[in-house]
C-alpha positions as CSV (number, residue, x, y, z in Angstrom):
1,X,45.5,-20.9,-43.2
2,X,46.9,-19.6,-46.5
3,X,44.9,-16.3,-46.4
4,X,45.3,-15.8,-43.3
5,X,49.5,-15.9,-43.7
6,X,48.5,-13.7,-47.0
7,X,47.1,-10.7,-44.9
8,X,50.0,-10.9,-42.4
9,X,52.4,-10.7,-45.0
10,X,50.4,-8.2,-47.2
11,X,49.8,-6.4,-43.8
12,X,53.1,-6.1,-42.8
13,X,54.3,-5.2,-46.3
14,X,51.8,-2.2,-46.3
15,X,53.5,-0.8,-43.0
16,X,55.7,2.1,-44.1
17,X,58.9,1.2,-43.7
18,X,60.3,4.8,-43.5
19,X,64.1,5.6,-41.5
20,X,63.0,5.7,-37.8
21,X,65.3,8.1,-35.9
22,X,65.0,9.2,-32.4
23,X,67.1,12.4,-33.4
24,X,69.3,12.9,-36.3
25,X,72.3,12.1,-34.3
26,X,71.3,9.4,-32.5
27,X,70.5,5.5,-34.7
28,X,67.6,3.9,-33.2
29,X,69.3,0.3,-33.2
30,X,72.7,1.8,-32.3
31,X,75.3,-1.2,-30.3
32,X,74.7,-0.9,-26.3
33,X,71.3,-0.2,-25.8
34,X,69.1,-2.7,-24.3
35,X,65.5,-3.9,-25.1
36,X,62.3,-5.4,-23.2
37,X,59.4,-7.1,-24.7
38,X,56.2,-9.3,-24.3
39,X,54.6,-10.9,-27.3
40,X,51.6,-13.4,-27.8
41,X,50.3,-15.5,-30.6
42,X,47.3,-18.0,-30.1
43,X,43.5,-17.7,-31.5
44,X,43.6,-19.2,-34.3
45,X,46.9,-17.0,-35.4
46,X,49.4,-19.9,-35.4
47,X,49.2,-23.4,-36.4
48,X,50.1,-26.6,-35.3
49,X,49.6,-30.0,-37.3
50,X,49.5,-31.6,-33.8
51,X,47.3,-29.3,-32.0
52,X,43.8,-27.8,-32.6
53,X,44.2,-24.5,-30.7
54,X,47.5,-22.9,-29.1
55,X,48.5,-19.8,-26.9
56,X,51.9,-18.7,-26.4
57,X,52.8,-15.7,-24.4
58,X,56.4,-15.1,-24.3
59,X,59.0,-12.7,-22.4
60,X,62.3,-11.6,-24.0
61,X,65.5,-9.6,-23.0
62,X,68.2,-8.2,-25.3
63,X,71.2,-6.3,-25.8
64,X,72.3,-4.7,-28.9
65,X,75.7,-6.1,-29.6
66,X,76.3,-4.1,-32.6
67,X,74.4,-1.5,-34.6
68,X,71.5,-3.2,-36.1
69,X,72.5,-6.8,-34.2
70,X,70.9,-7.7,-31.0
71,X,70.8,-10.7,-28.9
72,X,67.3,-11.9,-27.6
73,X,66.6,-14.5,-24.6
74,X,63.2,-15.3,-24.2
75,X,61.2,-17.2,-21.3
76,X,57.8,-18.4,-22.4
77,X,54.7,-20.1,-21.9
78,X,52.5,-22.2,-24.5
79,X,48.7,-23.6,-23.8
80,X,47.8,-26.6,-26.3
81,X,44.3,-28.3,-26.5
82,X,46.3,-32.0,-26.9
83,X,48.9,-31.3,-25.0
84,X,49.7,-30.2,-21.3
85,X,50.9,-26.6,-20.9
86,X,54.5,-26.5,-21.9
87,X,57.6,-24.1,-20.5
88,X,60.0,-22.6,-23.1
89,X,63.2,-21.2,-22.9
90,X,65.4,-19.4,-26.1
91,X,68.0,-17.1,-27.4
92,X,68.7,-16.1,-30.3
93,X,69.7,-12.8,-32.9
94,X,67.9,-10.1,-34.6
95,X,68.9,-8.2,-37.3
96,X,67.2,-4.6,-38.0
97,X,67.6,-3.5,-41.4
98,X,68.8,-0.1,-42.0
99,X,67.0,1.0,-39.0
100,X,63.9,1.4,-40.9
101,X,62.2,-1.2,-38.2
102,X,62.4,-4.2,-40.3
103,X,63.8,-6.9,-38.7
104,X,64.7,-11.0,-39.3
105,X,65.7,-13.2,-36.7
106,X,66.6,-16.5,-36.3
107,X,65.8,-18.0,-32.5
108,X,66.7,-21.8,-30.5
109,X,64.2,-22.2,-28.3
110,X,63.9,-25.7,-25.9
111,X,60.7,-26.4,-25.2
112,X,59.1,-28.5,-22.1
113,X,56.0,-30.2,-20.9
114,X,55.5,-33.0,-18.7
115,X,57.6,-36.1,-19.9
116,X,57.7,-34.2,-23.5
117,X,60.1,-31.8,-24.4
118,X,61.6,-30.7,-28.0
119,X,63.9,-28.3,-30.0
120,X,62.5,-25.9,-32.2
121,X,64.8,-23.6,-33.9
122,X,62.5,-20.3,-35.1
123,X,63.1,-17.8,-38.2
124,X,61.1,-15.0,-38.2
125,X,60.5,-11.8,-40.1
126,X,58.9,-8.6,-38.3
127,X,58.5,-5.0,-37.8
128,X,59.1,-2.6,-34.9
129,X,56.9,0.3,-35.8
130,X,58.0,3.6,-33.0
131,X,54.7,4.5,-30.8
132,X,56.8,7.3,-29.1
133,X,60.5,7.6,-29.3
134,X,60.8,4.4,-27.6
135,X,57.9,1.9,-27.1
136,X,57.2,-0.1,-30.5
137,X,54.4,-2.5,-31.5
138,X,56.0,-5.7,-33.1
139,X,54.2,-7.8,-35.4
140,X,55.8,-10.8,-36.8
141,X,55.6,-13.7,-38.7
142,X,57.1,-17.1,-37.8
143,X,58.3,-20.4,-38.5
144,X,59.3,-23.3,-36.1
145,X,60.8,-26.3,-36.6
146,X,60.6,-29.1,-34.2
147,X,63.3,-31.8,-34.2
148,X,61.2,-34.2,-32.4
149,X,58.0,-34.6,-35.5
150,X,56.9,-32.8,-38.3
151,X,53.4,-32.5,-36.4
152,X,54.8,-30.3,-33.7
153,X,56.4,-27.9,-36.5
154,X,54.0,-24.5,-37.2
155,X,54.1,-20.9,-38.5
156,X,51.8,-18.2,-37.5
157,X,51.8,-14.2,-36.4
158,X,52.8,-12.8,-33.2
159,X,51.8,-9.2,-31.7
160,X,54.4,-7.9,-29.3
161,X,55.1,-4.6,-27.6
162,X,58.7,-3.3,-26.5
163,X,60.6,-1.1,-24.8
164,X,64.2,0.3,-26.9
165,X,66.7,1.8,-23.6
């Protein structure tokens, strides 16, 4: 698990992290524009003490409140070997840096499964590298916490795609 967090970090940190600009006028992260994603994680690319193998596929909304600082809702879904399938719902913030891409966030998300449910508050560290003037490719690095046991707490890598408008 430790080389595989090594070549996510040490992939990400080989990204470029050049200005992205749509024009020279215009900020890329600028306050009041609005975002759509879809991201994934699971194949052995984020790990749970109390699971063996875990897919999550998650949906997320947001709305940059000021330049640089958006708000992000996400709906989700998560498939355990040791668990049932679970439901989760979270919002959080992001915060791009220097709209070079870069971003960290900090996310609550409630998650729910049969008679189980939990409260994992998420950090995570990514990148929003331009495809065209607005559709990115998001990798990202993650940590959860769960309030409920230590075994349900992981890190891993997501891939996402998303729409800037």
């Amino acid at each position: 698990m430790k080389k595989l967090m090594m070549a996510a970090i040490g992939l990400m940190m080989a990204i470029g992290a050049n200005a992205q600009y749509l024009n020279d006028s215009e900020k890329v992260f600028s306050q009041g524009k609005f975002y759509l994603g879809a991201s994934t994680s699971g194949a052995a690319l984020s790990y749970h003490k109390g699971s063996d193998w875990n897919l999550n596929l998650q949906a997320k909304a947001g709305y940059l409140l000021a330049d640089d600082v958006m708000f992000v809702g996400q709906l989700g879904y998560e498939a355990q070997t040791d668990f049932d399938d679970a439901i989760l719902i979270g919002a959080g913030l992001r915060y791009y840096f220097e709209s070079c891409g870069i971003y960290a966030g900090a996310t609550a998300k409630y998650v729910k499964s049969g008679d189980f449910s939990d409260f994992r508050p998420e950090l995570n560290l990514g990148y929003a590298y331009f495809l065209t003037g607005k559709l990115t490719v998001e990798p990202e690095v993650f940590y959860e916490h769960s309030t409920k046991s230590s075994d349900y707490s992981g890190f891993g890598v997501r891939i996402g795609f998303g729409v800037y408008f």
